[in-house]
C-alpha atoms as a printed R data frame, in Angstrom:
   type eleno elety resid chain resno      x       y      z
1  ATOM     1    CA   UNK     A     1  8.771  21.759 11.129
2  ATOM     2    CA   UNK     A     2  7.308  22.861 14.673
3  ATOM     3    CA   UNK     A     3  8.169  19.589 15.957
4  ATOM     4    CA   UNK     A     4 11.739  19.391 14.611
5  ATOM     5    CA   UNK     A     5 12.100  22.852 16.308
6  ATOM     6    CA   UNK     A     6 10.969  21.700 19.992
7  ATOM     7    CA   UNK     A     7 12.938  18.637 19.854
8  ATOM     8    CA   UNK     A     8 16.154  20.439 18.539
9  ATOM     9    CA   UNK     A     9 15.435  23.203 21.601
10 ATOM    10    CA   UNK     A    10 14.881  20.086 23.771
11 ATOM    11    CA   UNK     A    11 18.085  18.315 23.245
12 ATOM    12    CA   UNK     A    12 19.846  21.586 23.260
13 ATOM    13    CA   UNK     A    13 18.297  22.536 26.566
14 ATOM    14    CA   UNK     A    14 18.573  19.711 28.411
15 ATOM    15    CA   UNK     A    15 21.689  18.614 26.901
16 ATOM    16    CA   UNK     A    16 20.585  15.136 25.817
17 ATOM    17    CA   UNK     A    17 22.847  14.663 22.653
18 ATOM    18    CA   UNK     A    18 22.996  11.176 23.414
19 ATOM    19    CA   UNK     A    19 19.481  11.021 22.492
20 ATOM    20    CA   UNK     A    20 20.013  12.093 18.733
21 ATOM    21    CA   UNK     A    21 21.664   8.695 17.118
22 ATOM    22    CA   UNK     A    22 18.653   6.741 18.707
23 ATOM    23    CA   UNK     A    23 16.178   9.174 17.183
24 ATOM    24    CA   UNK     A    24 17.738   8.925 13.840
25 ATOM    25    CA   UNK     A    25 18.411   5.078 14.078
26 ATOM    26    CA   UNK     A    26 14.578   4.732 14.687
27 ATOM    27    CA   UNK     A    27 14.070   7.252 11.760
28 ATOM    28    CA   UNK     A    28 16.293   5.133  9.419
29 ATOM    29    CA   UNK     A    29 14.218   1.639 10.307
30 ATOM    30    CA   UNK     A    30 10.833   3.355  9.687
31 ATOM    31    CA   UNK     A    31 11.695   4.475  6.479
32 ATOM    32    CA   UNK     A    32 12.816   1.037  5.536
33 ATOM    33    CA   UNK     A    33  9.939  -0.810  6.630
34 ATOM    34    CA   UNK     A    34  7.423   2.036  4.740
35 ATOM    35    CA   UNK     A    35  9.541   1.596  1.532
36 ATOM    36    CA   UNK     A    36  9.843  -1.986  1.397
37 ATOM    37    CA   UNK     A    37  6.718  -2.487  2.584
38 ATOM    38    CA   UNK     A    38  5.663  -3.359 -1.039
39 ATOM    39    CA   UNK     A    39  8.342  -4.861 -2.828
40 ATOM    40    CA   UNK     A    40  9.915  -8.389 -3.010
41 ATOM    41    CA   UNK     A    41 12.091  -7.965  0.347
42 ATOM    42    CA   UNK     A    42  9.174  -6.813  3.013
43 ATOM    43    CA   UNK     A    43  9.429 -11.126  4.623
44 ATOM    44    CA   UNK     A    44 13.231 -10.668  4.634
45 ATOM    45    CA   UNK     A    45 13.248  -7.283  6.709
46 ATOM    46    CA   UNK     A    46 10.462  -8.538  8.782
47 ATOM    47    CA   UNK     A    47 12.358 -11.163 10.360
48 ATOM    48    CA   UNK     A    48 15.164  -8.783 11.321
49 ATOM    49    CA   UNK     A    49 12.433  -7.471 14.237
């Protein structure tokens, strides 16, 4: 939770806002590799990257 902390206090700080929809787009895509890593659809997201 440290780390969610720092980078909330950075973006506030700094006033990089623009940062958070990449940082929860990259979030989003490394949840969906870990979770389909083992099922039936892992080759189909794979060729997405």
């Amino acid at each position: 939770m440290d780390f969610l902390k720092d980078l909330w206090g950075f973006l506030k700080q700094r006033k990089k806002f623009w940062l958070l929809p990449l940082i929860t787009i990259l979030l989003a895509f490394g949840v969906l590799i870990v979770l389909a890593s083992g099922s039936a659809i892992a080759p189909f997201i794979y060729t997405l990257f």
